[in-house]
C-alpha positions as semicolon CSV with decimal commas, in nm:
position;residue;x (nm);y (nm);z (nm)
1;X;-2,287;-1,489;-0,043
2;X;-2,006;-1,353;-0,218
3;X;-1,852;-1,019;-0,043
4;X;-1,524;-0,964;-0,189
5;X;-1,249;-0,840;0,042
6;X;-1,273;-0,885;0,413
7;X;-1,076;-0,680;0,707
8;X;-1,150;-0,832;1,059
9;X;-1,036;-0,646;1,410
10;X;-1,045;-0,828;1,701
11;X;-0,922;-0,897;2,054
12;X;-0,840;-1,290;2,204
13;X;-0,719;-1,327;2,570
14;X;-0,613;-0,995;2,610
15;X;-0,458;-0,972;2,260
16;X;-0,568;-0,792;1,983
17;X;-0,519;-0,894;1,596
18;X;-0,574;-0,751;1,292
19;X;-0,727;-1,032;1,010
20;X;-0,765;-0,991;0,644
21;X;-0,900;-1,231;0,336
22;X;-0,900;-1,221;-0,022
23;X;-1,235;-1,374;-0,177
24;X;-1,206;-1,295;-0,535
25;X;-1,414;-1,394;-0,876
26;X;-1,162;-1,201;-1,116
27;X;-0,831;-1,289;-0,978
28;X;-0,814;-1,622;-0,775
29;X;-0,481;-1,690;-0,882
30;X;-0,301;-1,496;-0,583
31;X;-0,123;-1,550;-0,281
32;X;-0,050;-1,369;0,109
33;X;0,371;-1,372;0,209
34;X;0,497;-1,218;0,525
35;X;0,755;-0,992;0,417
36;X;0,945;-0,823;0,727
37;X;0,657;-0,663;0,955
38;X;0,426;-0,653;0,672
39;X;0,233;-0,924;0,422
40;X;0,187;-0,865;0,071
41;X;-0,064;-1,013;-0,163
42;X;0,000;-1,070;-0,493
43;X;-0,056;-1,285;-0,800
44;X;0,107;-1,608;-0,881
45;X;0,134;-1,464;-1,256
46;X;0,273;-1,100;-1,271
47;X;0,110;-1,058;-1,625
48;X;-0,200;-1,026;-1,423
49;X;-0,099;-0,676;-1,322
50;X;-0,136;-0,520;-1,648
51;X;-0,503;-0,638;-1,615
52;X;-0,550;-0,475;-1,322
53;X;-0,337;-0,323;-1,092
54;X;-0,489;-0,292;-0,768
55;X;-0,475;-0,687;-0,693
56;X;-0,146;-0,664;-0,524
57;X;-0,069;-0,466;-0,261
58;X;0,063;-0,488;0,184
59;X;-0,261;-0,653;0,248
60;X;-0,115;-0,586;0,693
61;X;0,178;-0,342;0,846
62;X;0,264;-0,351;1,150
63;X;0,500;-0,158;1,375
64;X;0,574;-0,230;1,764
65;X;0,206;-0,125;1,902
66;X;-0,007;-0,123;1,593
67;X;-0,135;-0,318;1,265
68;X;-0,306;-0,194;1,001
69;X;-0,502;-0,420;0,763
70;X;-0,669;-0,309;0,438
71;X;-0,753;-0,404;0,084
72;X;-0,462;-0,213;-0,083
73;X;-0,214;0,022;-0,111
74;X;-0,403;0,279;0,108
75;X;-0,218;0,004;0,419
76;X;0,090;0,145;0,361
77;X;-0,029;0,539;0,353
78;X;-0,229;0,484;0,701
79;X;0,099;0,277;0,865
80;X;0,300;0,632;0,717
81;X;0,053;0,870;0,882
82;X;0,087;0,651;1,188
83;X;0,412;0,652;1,237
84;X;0,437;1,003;1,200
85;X;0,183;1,094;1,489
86;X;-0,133;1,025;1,364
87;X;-0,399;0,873;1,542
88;X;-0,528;0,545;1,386
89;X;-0,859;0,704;1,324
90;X;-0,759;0,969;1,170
91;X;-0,510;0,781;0,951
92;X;-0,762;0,577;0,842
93;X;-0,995;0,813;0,773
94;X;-0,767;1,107;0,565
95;X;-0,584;0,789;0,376
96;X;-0,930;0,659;0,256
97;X;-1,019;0,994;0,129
98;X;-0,687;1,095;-0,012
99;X;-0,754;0,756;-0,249
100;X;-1,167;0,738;-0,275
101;X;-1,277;0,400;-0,440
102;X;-1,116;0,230;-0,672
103;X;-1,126;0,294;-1,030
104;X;-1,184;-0,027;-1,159
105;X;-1,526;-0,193;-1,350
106;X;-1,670;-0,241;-1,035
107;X;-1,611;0,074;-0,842
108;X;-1,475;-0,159;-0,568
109;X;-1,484;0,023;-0,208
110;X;-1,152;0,073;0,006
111;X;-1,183;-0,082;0,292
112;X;-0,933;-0,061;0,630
113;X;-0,916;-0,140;0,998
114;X;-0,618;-0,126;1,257
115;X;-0,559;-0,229;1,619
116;X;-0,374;-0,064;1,881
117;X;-0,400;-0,177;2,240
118;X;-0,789;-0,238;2,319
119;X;-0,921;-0,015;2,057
120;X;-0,973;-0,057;1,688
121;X;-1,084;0,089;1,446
122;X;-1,248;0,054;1,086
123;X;-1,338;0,238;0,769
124;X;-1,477;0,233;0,419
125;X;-1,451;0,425;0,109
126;X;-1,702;0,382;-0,120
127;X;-1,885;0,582;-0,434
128;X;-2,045;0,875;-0,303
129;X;-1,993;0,793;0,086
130;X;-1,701;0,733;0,346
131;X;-1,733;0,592;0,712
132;X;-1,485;0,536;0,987
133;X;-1,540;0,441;1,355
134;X;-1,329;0,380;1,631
135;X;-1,456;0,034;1,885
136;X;-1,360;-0,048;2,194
137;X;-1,208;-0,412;2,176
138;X;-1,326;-0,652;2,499
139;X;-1,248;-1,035;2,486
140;X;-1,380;-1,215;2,219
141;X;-1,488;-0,962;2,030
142;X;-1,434;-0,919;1,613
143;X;-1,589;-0,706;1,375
144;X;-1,570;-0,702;1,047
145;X;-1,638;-0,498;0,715
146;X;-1,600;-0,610;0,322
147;X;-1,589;-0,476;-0,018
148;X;-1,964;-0,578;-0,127
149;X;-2,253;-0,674;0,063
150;X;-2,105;-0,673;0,424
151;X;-2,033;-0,286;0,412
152;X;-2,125;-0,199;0,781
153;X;-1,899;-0,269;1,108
154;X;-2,081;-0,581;1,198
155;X;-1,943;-0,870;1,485
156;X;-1,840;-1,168;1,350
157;X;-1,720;-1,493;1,446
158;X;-1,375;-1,572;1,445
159;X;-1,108;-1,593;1,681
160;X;-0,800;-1,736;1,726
161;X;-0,480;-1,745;2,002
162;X;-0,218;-1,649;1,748
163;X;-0,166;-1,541;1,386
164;X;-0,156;-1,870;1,221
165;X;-0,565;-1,932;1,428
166;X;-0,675;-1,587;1,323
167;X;-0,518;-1,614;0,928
168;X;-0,738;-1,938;0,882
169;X;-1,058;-1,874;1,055
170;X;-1,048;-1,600;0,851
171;X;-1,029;-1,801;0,545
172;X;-1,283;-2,032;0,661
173;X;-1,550;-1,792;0,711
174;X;-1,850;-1,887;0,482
175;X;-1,853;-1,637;0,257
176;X;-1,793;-1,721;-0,108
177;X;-1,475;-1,764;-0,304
178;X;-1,168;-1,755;-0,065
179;X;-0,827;-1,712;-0,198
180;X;-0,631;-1,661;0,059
181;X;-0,590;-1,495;0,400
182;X;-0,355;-1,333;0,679
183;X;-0,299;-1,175;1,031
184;X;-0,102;-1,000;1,265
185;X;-0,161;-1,102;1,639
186;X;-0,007;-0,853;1,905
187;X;0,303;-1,037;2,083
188;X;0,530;-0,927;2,375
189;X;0,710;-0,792;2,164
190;X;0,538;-0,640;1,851
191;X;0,279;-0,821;1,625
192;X;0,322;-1,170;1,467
193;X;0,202;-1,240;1,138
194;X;0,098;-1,558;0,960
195;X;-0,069;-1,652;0,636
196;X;-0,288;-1,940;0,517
197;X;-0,247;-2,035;0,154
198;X;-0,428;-2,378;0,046
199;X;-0,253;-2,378;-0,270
């Protein structure tokens, strides 16, 4: 099954993580960096942008108590609202209708999540319909939502006891097409951030 973009919240021995993976048919060619307290996806050729630019983007932002994880530029928005006293609900929720789906051939949805203590929280933007919810995070717990056919706020199985775990179990769920992946897994002292690139 091939489900495009994947955001993944979850909580691992009393830490909670934020995952994200690129599964793509159109643009394969790309790659996740840690850049500061962020990671950016983009693609190994830059002339790929004037095809289409929504395939690079902070694909995770972090700050000292929160990540944010989402399938483009609408990351950086939420982290913004965040920062300035939002809740991460209602980030989430006024970024993804400030930007609506994207307006590319495939109408792709907007899709975001973010972690803050024990509580997460994930949304969607889609044609014709928007949904957020906030979930309580208990041990072992993920859940997950995508671009196509995995559209709900379903549990899912991956875990992990740091960033570099979380990044590729993400990446190895079976879902069609993987391209790369990433997370940020809360520390002592912030969030730490890893990516997996097989390339």
């Amino acid at each position: 099954m091939y489900v495009g973009r994947i955001v993944i919240v979850g909580r691992t021995g009393g830490k909670s993580w934020a995952g994200y993976r690129v599964s793509s048919r159109s643009f394969p060619n790309r790659i996740a960096e840690a850049r500061g307290s962020s990671i950016l996806v983009s693609p190994l050729d830059p002339k790929d942008l004037a095809k289409n630019p929504y395939i690079a983007y902070n694909c995770i932002r972090t700050s000292s108590d929160v990540a944010v994880v989402a399938n483009g530029t609408q990351a950086d928005m939420i982290m913004e609202r965040i920062i300035d006293g939002s809740p991460p609900l209602d980030a989430i929720a006024l970024s993804l209708v400030a930007y609506g789906y994207e307006r590319d051939v495939l109408d792709t949805p907007r899709i975001a999540g973010a972690v803050c203590g024990s509580k997460a929280c994930l949304g969607i933007a889609m044609k014709g319909e928007f949904r957020f919810k906030e979930i309580p995070l208990k041990d072992n717990d993920a859940f997950m939502v995508a671009t196509y056919e995995k559209t709900g706020f379903e549990p899912v199985a991956v875990s992990g006891n740091d960033a570099s775990a979380v990044a590729k179990a993400a990446y190895d769920l079976a879902f069609e097409r993987p391209v790369c992946s990433a997370a940020a897994f809360q520390g002592d002292e912030g969030f730490e951030l890893a990516v997996y690139n097989p390339v």
